[in-house]
LOGU-904577 format. One record per residue (C-alpha): residue in one letter; y, x, z. Coordinates in steps of 0.02 Angstrom, whole numbers, padded with zeros to 5 digits, always signed. Layout:
<recs>
AYXZ/...
</recs>
This chain:
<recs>
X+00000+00000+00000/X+00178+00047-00054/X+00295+00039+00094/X+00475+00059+00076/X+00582+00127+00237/X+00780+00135+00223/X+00826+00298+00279/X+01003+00409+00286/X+00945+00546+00199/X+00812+00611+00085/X+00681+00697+00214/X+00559+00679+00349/X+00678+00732+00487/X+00829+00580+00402/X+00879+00458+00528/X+00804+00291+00493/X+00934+00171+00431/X+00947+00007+00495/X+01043-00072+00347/X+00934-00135+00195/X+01057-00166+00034/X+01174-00016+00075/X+01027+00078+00139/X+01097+00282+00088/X+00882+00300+00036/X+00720+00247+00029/X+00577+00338+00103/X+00410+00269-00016/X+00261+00306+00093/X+00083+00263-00002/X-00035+00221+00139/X-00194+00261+00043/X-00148+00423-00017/X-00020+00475+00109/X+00097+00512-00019/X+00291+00529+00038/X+00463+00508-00112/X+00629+00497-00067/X+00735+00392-00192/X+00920+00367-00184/X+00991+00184-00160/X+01092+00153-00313/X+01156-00001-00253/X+01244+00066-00083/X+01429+00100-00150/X+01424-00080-00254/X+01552-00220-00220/X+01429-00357-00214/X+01259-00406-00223/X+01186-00243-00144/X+01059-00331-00051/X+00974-00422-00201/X+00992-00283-00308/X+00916-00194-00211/X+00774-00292-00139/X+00727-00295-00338/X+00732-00105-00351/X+00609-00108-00201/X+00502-00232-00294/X+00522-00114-00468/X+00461+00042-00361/X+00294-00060-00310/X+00336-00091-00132/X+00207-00203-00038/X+00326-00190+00112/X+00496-00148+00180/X+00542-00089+00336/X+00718-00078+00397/X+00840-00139+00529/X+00930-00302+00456/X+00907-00398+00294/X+01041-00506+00232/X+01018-00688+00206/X+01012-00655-00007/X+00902-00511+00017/X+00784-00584+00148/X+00777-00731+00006/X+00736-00619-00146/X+00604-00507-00033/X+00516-00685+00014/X+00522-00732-00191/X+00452-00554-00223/X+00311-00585-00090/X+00358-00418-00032/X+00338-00434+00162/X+00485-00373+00289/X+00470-00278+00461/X+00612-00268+00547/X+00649-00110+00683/X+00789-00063+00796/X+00749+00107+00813/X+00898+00189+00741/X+00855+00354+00867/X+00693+00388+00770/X+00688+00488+00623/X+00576+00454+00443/X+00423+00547+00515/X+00406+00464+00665/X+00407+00308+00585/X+00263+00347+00467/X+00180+00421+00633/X+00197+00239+00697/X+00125+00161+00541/X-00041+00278+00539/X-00068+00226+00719/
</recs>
């Protein structure tokens, strides 16, 4: 499974970001192969409509799942019409690697 986590930067050690649409990265973490990319939000500088654009990039780079700190009303919408499923944290002290930690667990 594909999950996406929003993250503030583009490694292992990035703070985990709690915003979803204007979300600085995405951490793609492949649970069956333990695979790790970091992709840049393109959507986190634009006027309007990050949140749906961006819950269809998630959907375009095969995430099952999304894990971040809020989703937006438009975005939470578009996610539940993608039938990609939503976990929402409020761990804004942990970092990209302890996350996955928590997910092999």
């Amino acid at each position: 499974m594909n999950i996406v986590i929003t993250s503030s930067g583009n490694n292992l050690n990035s703070k985990f970001d709690l915003r979803f649409g204007r979300s600085a990265w995405f951490c793609i973490y492949n649970t069956e192969d333990k695979s790790i990319e970091f992709i840049e939000n393109e959507n986190k500088d634009i006027n309007g409509g990050a949140g749906t654009k961006t819950a269809a990039k998630v959907a375009e780079l095969g995430a099952q799942k999304v894990i971040s700190g809020d989703f937006g009303p438009k975005a939470k919408s578009m996610l539940e019409k993608l039938q990609i499923k939503m976990e929402i944290l409020d761990e804004s002290n942990k970092n990209i690697g302890e996350i996955i930690d928590q997910i092999n667990k």
